[in-house]
C-alpha positions in Angstrom: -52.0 4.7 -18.7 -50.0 6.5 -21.5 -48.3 8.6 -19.3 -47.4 5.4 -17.2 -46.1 3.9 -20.4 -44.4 7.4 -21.2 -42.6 7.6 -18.1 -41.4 3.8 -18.4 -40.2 4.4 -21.9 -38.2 7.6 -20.6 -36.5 5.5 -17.5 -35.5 2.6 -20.1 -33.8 5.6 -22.5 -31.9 6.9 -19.3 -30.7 3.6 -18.4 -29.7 3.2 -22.2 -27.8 6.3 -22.0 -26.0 5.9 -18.8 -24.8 2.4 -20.0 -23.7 3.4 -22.9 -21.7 6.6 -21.5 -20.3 4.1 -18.7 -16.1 3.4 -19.3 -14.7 -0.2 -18.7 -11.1 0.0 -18.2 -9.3 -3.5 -18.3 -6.1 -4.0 -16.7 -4.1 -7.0 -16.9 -0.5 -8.1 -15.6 1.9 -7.5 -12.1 0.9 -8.8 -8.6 3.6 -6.1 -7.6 1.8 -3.8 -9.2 -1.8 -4.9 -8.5 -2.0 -3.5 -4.5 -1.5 0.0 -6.1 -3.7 -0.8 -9.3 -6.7 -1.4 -6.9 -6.7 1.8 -4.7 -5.9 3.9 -7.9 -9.0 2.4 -9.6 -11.2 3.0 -6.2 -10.0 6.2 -6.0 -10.9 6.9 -9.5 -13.8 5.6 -9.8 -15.2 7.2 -6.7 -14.7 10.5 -8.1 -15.4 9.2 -11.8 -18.8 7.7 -11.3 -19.4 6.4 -15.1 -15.8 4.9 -15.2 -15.8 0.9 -13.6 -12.2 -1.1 -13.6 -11.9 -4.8 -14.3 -8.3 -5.5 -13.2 -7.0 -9.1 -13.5 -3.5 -9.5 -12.0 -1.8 -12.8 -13.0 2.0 -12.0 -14.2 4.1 -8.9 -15.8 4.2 -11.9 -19.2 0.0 -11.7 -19.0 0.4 -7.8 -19.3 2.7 -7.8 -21.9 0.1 -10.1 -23.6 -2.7 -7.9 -23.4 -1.5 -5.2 -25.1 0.0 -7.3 -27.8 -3.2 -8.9 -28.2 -5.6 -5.6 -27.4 -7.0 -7.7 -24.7 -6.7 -4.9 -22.3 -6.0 -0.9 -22.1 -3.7 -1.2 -20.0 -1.0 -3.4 -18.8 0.8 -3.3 -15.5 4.5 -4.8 -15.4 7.0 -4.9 -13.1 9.7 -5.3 -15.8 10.6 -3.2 -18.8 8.5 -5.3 -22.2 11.2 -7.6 -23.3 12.7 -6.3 -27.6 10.7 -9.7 -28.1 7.5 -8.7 -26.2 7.8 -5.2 -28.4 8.4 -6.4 -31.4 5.3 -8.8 -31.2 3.2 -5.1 -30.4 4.6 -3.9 -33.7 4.1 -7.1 -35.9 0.3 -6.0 -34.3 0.6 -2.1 -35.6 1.1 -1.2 -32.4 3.8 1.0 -30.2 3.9 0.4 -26.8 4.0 3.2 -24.7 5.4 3.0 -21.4 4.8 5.1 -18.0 7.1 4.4 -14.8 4.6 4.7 -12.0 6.6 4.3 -9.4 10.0 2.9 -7.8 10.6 -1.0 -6.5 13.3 -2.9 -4.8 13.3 -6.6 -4.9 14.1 -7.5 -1.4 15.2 -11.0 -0.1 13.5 -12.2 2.5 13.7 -14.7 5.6 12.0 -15.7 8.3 12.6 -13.0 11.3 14.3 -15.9 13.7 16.9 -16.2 10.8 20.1 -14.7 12.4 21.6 -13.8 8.7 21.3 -10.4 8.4 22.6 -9.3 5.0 23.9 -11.6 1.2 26.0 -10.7 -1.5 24.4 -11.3 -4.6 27.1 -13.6 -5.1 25.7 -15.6 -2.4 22.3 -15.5 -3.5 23.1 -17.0 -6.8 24.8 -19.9 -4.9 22.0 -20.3 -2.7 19.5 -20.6 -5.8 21.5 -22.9 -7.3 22.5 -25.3 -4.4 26.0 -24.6 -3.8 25.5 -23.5 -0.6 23.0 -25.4 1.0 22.9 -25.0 4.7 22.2 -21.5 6.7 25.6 -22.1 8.4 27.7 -21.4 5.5 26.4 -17.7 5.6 26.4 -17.1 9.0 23.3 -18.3 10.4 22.6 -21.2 12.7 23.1 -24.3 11.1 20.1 -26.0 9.0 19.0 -26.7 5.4 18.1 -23.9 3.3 14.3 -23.9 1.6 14.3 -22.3 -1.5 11.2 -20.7 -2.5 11.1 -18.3 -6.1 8.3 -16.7 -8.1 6.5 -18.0 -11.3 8.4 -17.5 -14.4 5.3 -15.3 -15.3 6.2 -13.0 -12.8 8.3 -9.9 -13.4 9.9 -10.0 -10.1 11.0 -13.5 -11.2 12.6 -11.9 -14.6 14.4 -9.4 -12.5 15.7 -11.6 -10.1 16.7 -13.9 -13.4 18.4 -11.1 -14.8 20.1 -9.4 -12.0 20.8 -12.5 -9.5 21.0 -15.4 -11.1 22.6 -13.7 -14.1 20.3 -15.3 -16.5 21.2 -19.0 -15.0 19.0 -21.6 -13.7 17.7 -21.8 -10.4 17.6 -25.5 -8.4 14.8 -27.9 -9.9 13.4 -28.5 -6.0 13.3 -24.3 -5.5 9.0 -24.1 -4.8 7.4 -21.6 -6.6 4.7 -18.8 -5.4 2.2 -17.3 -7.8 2.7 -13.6 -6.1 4.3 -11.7 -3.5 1.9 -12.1 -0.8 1.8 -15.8 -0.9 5.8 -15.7 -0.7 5.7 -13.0 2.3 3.1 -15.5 4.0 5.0 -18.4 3.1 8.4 -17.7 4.1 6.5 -15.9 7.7 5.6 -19.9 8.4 8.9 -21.2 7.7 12.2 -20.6 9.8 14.4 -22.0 7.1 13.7 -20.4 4.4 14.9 -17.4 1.8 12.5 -15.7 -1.3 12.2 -12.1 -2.2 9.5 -9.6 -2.5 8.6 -5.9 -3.4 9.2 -3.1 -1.1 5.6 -3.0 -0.4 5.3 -7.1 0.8 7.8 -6.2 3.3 6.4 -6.1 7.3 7.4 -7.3 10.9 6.3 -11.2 9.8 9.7 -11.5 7.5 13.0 -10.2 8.0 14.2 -8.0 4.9 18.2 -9.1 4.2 20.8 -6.3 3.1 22.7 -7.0 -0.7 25.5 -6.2 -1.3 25.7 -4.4 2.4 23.1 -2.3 0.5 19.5 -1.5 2.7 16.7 -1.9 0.4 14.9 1.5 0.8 13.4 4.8 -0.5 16.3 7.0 -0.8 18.6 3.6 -2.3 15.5 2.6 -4.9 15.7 6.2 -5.9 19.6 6.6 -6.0 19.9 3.1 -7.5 22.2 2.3 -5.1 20.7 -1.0 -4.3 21.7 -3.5 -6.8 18.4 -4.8 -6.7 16.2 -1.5 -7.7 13.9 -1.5 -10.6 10.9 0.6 -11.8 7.1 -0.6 -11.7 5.2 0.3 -15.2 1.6 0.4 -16.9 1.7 0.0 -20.4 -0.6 1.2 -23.4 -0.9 0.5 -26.7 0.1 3.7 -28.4 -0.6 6.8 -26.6 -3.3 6.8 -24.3 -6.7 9.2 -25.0 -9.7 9.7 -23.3 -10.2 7.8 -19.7 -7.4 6.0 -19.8 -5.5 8.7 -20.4 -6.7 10.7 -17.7 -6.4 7.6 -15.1 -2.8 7.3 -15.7 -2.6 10.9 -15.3 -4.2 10.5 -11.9 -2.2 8.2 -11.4 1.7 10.3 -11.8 -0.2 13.4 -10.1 -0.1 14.1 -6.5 -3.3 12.3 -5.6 -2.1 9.0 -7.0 1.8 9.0 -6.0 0.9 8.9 -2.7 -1.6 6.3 -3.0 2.4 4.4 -4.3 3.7 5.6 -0.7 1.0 4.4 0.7 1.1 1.0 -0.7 5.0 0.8 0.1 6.6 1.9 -3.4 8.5 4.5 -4.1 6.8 7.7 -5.8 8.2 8.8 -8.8 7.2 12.4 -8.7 
């Protein structure tokens, strides 16, 4: 009986220990960045048994948010942290770190029966804001334009703010998707209408559209050449130490850039 009891006592003591030397990482932030996020964090955790990731991807704002509020370890963005975002860390005590993970282009997008082929950003700005309204006034065959846009959350929305719309207002009926693969599947069902995505939402069920004359792709994300480049981020509070630091490691070495190739991004090393 006692050595029953002994042996029942040791098991609970192991289980103690191993919960207590288990790692939660929380991540917070980009739908661009979440596809990536989620094989990183099985790769890692496959060869880090004690390590587990709870990843919650609801907006580049959301992962600003959780470092300001120390709600997470690490925040993914598709943006750079806004000089308000960052100043809100430091009224906290704390200095954001930032690590470019990997490369982006913010493609627009139609449905693959759209005869347009290419827009100026010029163009796109007009489209967005209703002064041009039917496909005919680019070139395409002739028919009412449906605008569909991202969440104001979204980084990918705040780039396409910034370098589109040059910080203007979009149309009040534009429809708004909560992440890229709702936008890739909903412009894939609709013939008439125009959104953007990240390199990685791009496949054979939408039709990717030139800017500028520019191809978004991995040689013009990495040259900048195409006006709608940008890089994809994690964020820390401070600099990283211990797991975390080692995931992000993981995630710039070999291993984990071509998990970004993989996904559709552009690696950075």
């Amino acid at each position: 009986m006692k050595k029953s009891l002994i042996a029942i006592v040791a098991l609970l003591v192991l289980s103690v220990a191993s919960l207590a030397s288990a790692a939660e990482i929380k991540v917070k932030g980009s739908t661009t960045v979440d596809p990536a996020m989620k094989k990183w964090a099985a790769a890692y955790e496959k060869a880090n048994p004690g390590v587990h990731f709870s990843i919650s991807a609801t907006g580049s704002g959301d992962g600003a948010k959780a470092i300001i509020n120390g709600t997470a370890q690490i925040g993914m963005m598709s943006r750079d942290m806004k000089p308000a975002e960052v100043e809100k860390c430091k009224a906290n005590g704390i200095e954001p770190k930032q690590f470019v993970v990997a490369l982006d282009c913010l493609v627009p997008i139609v449905h693959p029966s759209n005869s347009v082929s290419g827009l100026s950003t010029d163009q796109l700005k007009d489209i967005y804001q209703e002064k041009i309204t039917d496909w005919k006034a680019v070139g395409g065959t002739p028919g009412f334009i449906a605008l569909f846009s991202r969440e104001t959350n979204s980084g990918t929305y705040e780039v396409w703010h910034k370098k589109v719309m040059k910080k203007e207002d979009e149309a009040q009926l534009v429809s708004r998707m909560p992440s890229n693969a709702a936008m890739a599947a909903k412009i894939a069902g609709n013939k008439k209408g125009i959104g953007y995505v990240g390199l990685g939402f791009l496949s054979s069920s939408v039709k990717a559209l030139t800017v500028n004359g520019v191809e978004a792709n991995v040689e013009n994300a990495i040259n900048k050449s195409y006006p709608l480049s940008r890089g994809l981020n994690l964020y820390t509070a401070g600099e990283p130490t211990g797991e975390v630091k080692k995931f992000i490691d993981f995630c710039m070495s070999a291993e984990g850039q071509a998990i970004v190739q993989e996904v559709g991004f552009v690696p950075v090393n």
